[in-house]
N, CA, C and O atoms as CSV, one atom per row, in Angstrom:
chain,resi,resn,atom,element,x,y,z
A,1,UNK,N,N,179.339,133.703,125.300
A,1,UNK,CA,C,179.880,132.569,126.013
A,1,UNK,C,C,180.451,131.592,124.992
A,1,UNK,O,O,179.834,131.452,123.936
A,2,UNK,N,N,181.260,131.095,125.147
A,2,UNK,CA,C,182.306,130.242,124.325
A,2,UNK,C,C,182.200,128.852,125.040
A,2,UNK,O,O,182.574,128.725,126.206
A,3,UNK,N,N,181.723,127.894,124.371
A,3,UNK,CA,C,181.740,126.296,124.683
A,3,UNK,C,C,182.782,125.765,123.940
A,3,UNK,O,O,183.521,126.359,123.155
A,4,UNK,N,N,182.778,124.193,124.360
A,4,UNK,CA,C,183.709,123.480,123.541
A,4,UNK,C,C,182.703,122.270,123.071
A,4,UNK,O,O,181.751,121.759,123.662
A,5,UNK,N,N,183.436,121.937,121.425
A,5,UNK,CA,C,182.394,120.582,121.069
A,5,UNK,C,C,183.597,119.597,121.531
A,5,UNK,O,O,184.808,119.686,121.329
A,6,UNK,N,N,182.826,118.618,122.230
A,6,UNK,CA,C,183.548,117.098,122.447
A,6,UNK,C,C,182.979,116.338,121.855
A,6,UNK,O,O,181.818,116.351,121.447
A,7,UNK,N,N,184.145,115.260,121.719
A,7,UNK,CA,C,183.941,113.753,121.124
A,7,UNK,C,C,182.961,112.763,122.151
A,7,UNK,O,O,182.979,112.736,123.381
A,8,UNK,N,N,182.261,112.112,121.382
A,8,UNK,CA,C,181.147,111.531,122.414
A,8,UNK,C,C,180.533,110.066,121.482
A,8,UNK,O,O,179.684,109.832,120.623
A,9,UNK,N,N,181.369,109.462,122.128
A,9,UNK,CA,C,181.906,107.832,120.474
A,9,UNK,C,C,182.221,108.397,118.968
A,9,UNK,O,O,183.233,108.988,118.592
A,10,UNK,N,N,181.178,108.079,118.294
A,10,UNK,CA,C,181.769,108.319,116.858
A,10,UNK,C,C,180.807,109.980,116.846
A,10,UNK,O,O,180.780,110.579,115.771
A,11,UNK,N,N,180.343,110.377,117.622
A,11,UNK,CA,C,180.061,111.391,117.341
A,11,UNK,C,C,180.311,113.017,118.260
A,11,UNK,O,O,180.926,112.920,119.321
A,12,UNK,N,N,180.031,113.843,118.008
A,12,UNK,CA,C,180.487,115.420,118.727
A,12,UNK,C,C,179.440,115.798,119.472
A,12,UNK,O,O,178.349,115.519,118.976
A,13,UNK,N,N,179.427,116.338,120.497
A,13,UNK,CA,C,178.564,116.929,121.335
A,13,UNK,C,C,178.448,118.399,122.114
A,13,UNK,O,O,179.518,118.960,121.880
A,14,UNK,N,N,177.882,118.991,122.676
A,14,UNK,CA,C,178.385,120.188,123.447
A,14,UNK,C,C,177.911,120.361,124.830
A,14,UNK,O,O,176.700,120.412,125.046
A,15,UNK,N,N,178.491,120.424,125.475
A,15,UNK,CA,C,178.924,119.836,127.058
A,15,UNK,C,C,178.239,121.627,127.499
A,15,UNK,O,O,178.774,122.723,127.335
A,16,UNK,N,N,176.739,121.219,128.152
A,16,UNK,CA,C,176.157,122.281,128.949
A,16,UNK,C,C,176.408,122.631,130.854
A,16,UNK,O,O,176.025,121.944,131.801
A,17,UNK,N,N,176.999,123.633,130.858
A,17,UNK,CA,C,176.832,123.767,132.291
A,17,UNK,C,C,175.633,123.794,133.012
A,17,UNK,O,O,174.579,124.289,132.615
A,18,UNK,N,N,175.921,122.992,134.579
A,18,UNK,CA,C,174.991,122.632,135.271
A,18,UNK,C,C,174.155,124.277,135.643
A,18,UNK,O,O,172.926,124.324,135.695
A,19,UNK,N,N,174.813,125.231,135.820
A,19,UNK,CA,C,173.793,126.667,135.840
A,19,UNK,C,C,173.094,126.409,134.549
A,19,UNK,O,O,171.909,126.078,134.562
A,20,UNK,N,N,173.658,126.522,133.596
A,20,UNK,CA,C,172.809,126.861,132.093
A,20,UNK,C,C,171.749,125.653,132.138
A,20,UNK,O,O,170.679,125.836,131.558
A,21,UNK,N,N,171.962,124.509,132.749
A,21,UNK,CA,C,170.851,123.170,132.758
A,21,UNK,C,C,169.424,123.924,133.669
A,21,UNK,O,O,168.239,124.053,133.360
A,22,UNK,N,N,170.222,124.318,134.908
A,22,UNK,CA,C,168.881,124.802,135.989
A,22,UNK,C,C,168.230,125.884,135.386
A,22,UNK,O,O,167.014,125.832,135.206
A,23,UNK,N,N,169.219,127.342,134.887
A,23,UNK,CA,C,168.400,128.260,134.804
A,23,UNK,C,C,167.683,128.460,133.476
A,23,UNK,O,O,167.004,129.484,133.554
A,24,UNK,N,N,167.565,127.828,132.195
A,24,UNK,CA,C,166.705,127.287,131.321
A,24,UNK,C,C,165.824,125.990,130.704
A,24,UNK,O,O,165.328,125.701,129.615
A,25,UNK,N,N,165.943,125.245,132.332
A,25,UNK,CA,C,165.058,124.170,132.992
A,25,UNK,C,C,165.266,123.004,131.358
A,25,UNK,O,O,164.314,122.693,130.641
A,26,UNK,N,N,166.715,122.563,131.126
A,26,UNK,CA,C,166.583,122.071,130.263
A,26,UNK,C,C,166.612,120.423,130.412
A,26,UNK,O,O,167.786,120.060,130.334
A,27,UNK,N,N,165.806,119.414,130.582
A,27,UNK,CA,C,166.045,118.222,131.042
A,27,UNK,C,C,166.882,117.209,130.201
A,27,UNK,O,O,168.111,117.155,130.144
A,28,UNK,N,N,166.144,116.563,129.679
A,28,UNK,CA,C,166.890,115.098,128.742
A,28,UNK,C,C,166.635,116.048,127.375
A,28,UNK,O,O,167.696,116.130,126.755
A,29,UNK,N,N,165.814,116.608,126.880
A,29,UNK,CA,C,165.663,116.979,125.572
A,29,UNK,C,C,165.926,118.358,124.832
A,29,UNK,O,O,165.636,119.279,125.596
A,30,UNK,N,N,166.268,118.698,123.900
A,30,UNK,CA,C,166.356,119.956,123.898
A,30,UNK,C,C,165.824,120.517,122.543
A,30,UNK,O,O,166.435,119.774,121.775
A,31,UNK,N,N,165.037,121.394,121.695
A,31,UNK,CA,C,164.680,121.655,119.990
A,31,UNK,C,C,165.601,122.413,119.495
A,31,UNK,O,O,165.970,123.507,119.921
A,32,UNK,N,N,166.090,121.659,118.314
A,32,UNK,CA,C,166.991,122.634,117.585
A,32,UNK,C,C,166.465,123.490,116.701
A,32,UNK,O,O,165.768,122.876,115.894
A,33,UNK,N,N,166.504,124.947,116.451
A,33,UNK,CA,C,166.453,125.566,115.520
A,33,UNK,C,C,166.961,126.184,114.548
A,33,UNK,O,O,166.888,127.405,114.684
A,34,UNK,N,N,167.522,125.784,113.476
A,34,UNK,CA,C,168.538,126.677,112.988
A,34,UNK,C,C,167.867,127.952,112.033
A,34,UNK,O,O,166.752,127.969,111.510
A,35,UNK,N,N,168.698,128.772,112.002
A,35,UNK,CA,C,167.850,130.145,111.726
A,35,UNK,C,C,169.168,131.023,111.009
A,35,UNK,O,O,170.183,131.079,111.702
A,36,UNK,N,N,169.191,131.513,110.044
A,36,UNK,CA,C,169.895,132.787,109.377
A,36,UNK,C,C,171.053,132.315,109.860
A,36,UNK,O,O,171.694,133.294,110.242
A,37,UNK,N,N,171.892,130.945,110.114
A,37,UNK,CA,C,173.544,130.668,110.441
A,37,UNK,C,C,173.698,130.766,112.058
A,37,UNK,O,O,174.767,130.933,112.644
A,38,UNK,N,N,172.735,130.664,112.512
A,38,UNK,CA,C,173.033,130.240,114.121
A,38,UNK,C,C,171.656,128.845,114.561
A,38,UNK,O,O,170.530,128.734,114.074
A,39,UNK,N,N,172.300,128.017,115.572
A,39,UNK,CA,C,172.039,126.665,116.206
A,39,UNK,C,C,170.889,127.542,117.199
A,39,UNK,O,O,171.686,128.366,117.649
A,40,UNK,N,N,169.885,127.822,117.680
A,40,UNK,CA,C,168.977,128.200,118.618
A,40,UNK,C,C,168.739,126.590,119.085
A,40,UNK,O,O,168.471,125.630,118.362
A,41,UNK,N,N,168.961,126.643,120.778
A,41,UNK,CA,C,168.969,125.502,121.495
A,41,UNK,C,C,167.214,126.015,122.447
A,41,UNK,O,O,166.979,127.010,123.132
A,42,UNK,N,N,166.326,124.860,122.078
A,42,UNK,CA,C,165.100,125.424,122.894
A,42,UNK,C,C,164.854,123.904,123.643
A,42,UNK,O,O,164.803,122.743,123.237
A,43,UNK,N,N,164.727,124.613,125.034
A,43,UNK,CA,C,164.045,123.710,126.127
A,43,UNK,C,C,162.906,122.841,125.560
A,43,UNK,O,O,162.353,123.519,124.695
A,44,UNK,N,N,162.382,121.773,125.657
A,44,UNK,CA,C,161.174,121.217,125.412
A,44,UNK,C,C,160.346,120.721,127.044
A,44,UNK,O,O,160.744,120.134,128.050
A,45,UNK,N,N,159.037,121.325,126.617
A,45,UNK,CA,C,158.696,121.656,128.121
A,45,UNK,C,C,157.604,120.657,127.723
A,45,UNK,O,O,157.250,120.710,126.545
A,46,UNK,N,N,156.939,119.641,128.618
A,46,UNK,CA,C,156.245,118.756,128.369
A,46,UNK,C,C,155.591,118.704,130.135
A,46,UNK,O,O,155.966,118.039,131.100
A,47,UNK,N,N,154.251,119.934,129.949
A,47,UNK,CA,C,153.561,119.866,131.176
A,47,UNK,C,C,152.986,118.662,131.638
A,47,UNK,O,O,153.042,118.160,132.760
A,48,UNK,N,N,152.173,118.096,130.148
A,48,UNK,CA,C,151.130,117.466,130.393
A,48,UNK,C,C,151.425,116.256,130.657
A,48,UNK,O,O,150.501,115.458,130.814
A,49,UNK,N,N,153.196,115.697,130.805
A,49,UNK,CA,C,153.828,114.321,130.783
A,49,UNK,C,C,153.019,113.330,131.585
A,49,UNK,O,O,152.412,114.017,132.406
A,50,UNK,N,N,152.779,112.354,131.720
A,50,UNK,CA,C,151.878,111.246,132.202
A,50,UNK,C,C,150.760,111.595,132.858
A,50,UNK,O,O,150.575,111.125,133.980
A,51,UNK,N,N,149.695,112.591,132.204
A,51,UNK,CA,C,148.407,112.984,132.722
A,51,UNK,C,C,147.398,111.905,132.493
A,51,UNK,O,O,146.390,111.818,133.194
A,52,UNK,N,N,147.687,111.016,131.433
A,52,UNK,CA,C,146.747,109.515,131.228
A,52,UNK,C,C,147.151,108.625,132.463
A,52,UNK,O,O,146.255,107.886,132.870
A,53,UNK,N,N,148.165,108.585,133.017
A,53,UNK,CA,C,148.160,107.626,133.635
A,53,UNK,C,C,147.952,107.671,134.789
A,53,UNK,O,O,147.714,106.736,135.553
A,54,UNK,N,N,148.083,109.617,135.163
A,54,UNK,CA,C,147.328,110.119,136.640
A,54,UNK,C,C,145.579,109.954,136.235
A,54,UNK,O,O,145.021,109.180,137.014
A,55,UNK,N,N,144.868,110.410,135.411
A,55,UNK,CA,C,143.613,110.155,135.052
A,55,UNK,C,C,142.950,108.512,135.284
A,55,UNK,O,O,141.824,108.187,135.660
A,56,UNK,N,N,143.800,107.898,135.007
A,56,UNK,CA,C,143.736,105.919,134.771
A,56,UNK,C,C,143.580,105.976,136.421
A,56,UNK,O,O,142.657,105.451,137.043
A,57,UNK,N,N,144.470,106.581,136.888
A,57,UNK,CA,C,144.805,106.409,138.739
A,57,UNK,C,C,143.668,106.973,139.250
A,57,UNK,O,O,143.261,106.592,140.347
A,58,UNK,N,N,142.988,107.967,138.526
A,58,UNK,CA,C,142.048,108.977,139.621
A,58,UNK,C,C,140.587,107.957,138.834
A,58,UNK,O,O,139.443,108.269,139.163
A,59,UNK,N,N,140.686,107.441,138.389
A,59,UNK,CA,C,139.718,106.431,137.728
A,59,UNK,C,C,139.353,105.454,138.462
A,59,UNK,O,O,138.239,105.274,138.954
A,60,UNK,N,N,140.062,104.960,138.528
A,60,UNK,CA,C,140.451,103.619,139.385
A,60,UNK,C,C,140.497,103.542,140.380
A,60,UNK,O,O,140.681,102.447,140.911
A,61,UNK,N,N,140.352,104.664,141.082
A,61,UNK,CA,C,140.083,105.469,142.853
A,61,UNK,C,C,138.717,105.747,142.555
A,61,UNK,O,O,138.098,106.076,143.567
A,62,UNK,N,N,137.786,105.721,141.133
A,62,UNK,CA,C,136.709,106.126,141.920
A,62,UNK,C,C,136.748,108.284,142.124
A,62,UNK,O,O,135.788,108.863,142.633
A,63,UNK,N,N,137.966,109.033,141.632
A,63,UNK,CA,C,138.107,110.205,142.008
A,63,UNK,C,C,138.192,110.972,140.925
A,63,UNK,O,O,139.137,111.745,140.763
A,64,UNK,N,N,137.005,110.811,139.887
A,64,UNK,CA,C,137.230,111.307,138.645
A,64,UNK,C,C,135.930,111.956,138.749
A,64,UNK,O,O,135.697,112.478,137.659
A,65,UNK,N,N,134.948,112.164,139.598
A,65,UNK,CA,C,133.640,112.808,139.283
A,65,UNK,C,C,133.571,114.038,138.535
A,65,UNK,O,O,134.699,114.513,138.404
A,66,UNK,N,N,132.681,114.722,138.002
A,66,UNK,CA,C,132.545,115.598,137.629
A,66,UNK,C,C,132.352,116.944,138.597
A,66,UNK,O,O,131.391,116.939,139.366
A,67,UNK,N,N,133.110,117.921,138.580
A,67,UNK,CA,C,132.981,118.853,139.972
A,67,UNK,C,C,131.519,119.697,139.531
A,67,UNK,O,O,131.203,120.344,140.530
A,68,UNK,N,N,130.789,119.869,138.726
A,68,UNK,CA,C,129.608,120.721,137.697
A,68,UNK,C,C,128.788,120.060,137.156
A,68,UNK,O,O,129.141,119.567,136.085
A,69,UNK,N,N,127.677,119.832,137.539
A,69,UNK,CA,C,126.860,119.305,136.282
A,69,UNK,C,C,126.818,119.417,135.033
A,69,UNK,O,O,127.320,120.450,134.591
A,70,UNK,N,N,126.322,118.591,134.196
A,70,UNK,CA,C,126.622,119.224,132.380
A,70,UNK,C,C,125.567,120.664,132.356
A,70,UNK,O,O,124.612,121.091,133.005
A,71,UNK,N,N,126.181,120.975,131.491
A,71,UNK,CA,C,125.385,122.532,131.507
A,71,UNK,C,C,124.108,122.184,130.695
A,71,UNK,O,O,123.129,122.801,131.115
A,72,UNK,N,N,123.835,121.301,129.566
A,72,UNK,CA,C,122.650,121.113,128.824
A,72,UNK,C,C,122.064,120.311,129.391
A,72,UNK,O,O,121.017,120.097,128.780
A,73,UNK,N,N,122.160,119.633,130.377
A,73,UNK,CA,C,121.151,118.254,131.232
A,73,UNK,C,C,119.664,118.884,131.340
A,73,UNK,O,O,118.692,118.129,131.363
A,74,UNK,N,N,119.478,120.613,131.421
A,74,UNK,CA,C,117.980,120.950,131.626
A,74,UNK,C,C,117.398,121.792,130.360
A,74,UNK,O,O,116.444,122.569,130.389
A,75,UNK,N,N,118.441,121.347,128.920
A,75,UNK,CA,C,118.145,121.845,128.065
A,75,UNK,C,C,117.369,121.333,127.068
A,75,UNK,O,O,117.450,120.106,127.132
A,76,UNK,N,N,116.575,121.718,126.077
A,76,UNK,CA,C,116.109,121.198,124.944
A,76,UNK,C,C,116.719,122.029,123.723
A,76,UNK,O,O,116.728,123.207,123.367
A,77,UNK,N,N,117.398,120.382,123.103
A,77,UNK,CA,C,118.217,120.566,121.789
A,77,UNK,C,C,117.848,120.974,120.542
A,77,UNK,O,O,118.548,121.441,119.643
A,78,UNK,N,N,116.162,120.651,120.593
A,78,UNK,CA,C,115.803,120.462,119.640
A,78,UNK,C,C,115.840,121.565,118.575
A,78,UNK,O,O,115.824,121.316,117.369
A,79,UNK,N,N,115.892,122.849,119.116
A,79,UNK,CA,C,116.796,124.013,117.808
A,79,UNK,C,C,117.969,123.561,117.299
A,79,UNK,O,O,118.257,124.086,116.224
A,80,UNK,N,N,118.760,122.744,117.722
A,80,UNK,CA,C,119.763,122.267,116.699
A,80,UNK,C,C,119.677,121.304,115.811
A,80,UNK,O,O,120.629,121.035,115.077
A,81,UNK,N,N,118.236,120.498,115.751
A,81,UNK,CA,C,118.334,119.710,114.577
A,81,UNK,C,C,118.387,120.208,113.441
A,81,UNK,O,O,118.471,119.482,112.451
């Protein structure tokens, strides 16, 4: 596939099609790799994006319990001193 680089103010850019955006789920960011004379363009996938501030929320609801008891609550440690 053959792109074109454009001008984009004082600097060059390369203008991705909206298929190539969806079908390698690429959002605002992308990792460059360069390798043996070729640009490798990698998605940056960021599952865990605002899990503190869903945690802060499930906190603050009160909806953070523990689903398990601790597993050592009926244990004695004392072989590990």
């Amino acid at each position: 596939m053959e792109a074109s680089i454009i001008k984009i103010g004082n600097s060059k850019g390369l203008r991705l099609s909206k298929t190539i955006l969806e079908k390698y789920n690429i959002k605002d960011k992308v990792e460059l790799i360069l390798e043996k004379g070729q640009i490798i363009l990698k998605p940056i996938d960021t599952p865990r994006k605002n899990w503190e501030a869903a945690f802060k929320q499930m906190n603050d609801a009160g909806d953070d319990d523990l689903l398990m008891g601790d597993v050592f609550e009926d244990e004695t440690l004392e072989e590990w001193n």
